[in-house]
C-alpha positions, 0 to 999 in steps of 0.5 A: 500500500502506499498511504501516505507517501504524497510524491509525484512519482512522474510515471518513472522508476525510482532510479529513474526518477532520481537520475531525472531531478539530479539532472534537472537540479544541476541544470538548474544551478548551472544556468539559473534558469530552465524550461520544464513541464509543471510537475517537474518543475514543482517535484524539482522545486521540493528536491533542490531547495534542500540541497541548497539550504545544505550548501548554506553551511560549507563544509566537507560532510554537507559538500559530501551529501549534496554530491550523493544527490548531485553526482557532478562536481563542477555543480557542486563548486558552483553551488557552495561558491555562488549560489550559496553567497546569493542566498545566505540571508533567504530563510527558504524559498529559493526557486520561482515557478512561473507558468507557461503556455501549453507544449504544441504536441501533447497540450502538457502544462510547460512552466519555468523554474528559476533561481529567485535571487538571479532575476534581476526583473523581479529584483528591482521590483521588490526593491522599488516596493519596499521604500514605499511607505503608509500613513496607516501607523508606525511600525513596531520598531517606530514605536519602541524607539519613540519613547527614546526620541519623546524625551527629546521633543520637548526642548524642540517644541519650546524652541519653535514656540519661542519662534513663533511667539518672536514673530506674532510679536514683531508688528506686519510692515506694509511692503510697498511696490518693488516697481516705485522704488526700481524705478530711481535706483536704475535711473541713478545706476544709469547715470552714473559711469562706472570707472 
């Protein structure tokens, strides 16, 4: 019986089926990027993003363990040397499955899985997102710093009081027009020669 084991078996044999995704996961760390049927791409994406939580930690026994699901060193390198870098800060999530248009001869659902850190796209994005800001409320870290900032506002406030109460003080003086007294000044510059 089967209860319970939920993987995708992909109409292949065990040994198969593990050759395919050791592929198809060194492709993917090999080029960032591959084009794929949806339920490869997703039974790739529970296989690999463990491997590459694995490479976060570089060191011989790990190094070791995703060579056994690997079985290619210059895949390996590449994993533990740049890819590990790019996703040291991710807690997870590390590939992106985006749907395609069906394949031409047999109709299957096509999807393409990339790496999240290696779009540039999506990256700018994110990016221009999070400098927006609400005027719903502060955040919690804004309001655990504000009492902090509370102390000091006062001494702020009195000084622009005091600013204030300078220029209620100061009575309004009535301007006159710029034009009357433009007019002397340029006739006297004129009639003058500069030397």
């Amino acid at each position: 019986m089967r209860h319970g084991k939920k993987h995708n078996h992909l109409g292949r044999t065990t040994s198969h089926r593990k050759a395919m995704l050791a592929n198809m996961a060194s492709s993917l760390i090999k080029h960032k990027r591959i084009s794929t049927t949806l339920a490869k791409a997703k039974a790739l994406r529970v296989y690999v993003e463990p491997i590459i939580t694995k490479s976060k930690n570089d060191t011989t026994h790990s190094r070791r363990i995703v060579f056994s699901y690997l079985q290619d060193k210059e895949t390996v390198t590449e994993l533990f040397r740049d890819v590990a870098a790019k996703v040291a800060n991710r807690p997870g999530g590390y590939t992106r499955i985006i749907k395609l248009n069906n394949r031409l001869g047999d109709n299957a659902e096509m999807a393409l899985i990339e790496l999240v850190d290696y779009n540039e796209v999506y990256g700018q994005d994110t990016a221009a997102a999070e400098k927006k800001t609400t005027r719903r409320g502060r955040s919690k870290s804004a309001k655990a710093a504000a009492p902090a900032t509370e102390a000091k506002a006062p001494k702020a406030e009195a000084v622009v009081e005091e600013a204030e109460v300078v220029e209620e003080a100061v009575p309004a003086v009535e301007e006159t027009p710029a034009t009357e007294e433009a007019t002397p000044e340029a006739n006297a510059d004129e009639e003058t020669p500069k030397a």
